[in-house]
C-alpha positions in Angstrom: 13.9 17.5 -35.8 9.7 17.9 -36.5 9.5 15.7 -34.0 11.3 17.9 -30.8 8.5 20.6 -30.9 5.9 18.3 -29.4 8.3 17.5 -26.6 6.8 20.6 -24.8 3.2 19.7 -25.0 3.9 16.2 -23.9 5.5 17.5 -20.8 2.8 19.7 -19.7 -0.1 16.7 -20.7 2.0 14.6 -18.8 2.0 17.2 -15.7 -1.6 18.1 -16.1 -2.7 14.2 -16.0 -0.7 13.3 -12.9 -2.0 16.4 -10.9 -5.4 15.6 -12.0 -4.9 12.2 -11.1 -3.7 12.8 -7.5 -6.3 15.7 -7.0 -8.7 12.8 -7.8 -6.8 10.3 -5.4 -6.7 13.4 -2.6 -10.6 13.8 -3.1 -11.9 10.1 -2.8 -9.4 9.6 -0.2 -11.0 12.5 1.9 -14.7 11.2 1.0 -14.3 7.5 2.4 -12.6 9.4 5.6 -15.9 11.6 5.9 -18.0 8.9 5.8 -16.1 6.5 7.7 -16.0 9.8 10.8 -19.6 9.8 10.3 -20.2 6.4 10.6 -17.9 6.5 13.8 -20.0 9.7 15.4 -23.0 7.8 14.7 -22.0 4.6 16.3 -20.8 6.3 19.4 -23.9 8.8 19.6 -25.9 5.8 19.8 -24.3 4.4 22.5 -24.1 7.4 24.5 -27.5 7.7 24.1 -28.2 4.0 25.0 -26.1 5.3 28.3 -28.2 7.9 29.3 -31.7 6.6 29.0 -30.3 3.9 31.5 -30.7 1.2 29.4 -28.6 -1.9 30.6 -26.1 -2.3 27.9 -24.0 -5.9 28.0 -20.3 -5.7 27.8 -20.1 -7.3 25.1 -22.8 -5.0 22.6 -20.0 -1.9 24.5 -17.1 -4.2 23.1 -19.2 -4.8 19.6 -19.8 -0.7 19.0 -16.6 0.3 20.2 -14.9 -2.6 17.4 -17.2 -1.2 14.9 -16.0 2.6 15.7 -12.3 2.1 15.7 -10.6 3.4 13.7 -9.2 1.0 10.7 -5.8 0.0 11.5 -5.2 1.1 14.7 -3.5 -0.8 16.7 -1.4 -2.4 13.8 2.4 -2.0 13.5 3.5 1.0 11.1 5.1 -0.5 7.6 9.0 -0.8 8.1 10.8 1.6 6.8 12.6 -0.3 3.7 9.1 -1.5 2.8 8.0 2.4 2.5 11.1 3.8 0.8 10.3 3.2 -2.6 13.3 4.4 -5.3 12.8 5.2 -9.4 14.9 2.0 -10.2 12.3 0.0 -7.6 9.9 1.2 -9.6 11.3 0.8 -13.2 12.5 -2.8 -12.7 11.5 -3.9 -10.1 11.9 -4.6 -6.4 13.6 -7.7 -5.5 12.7 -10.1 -2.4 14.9 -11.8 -0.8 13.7 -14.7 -1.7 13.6 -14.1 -5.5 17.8 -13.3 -4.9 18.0 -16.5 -3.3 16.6 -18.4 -5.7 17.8 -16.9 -8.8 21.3 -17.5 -7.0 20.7 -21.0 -6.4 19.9 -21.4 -10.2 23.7 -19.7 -11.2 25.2 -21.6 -8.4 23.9 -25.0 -10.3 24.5 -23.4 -13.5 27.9 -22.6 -12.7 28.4 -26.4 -10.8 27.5 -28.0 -13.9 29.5 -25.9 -16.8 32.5 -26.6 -13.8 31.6 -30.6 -14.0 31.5 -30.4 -18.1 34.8 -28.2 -18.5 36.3 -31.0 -16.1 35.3 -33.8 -17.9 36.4 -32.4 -20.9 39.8 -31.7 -19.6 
């Protein structure tokens, strides 16, 4: 019963760790954003300028910095949503494909095929 007083103290290291992990997540998350704006502005300030002086600017160097000031993933399909919904058993044991079902039940349906075969040839 020693052992049950701890139990507190692991909870709240436990608690403390994972907040300081995500505040850690939240704050290198919002540092590649900044620099990734700032690298956007910068781009685009440049070819505004570019614009103004009345330089002739190709299509394809517009194409080019407007690529390279994109933001990153736009355009692309948002994740299904049984690919985002993520449960405490997924994440325990394990999510299963459908191929890995499919497979695994091809194995028992052989399995099972052959133990049938020996119980009849026994019989």
């Amino acid at each position: 019963m020693s052992g049950t007083q701890y139990i507190p103290h692991i909870l709240y290291s436990t608690a403390l760790t994972s907040i300081s992990m995500h505040l850690l997540w939240q704050r290198k998350t919002a540092d590649e954003d900044r620099a990734r704006f700032k690298a956007q502005t910068s781009i685009l300030q440049d070819l505004i300028e570019q614009l103004r002086s009345g330089k002739s600017i190709s299509d394809e160097e517009i194409t080019k910095s407007r690529n390279l000031a994109r933001i990153h993933g736009e355009g692309k399909q948002p994740l299904d949503k049984e690919r985002t919904n993520i449960g405490w058993m997924d994440v325990l044991w394990g999510r299963k494909t459908p191929a890995d079902l499919g497979v695994s039940d091809e194995w028992e349906r052989k399995d099972l095929e052959q133990i049938r075969k020996e119980i009849e040839a026994e019989h």
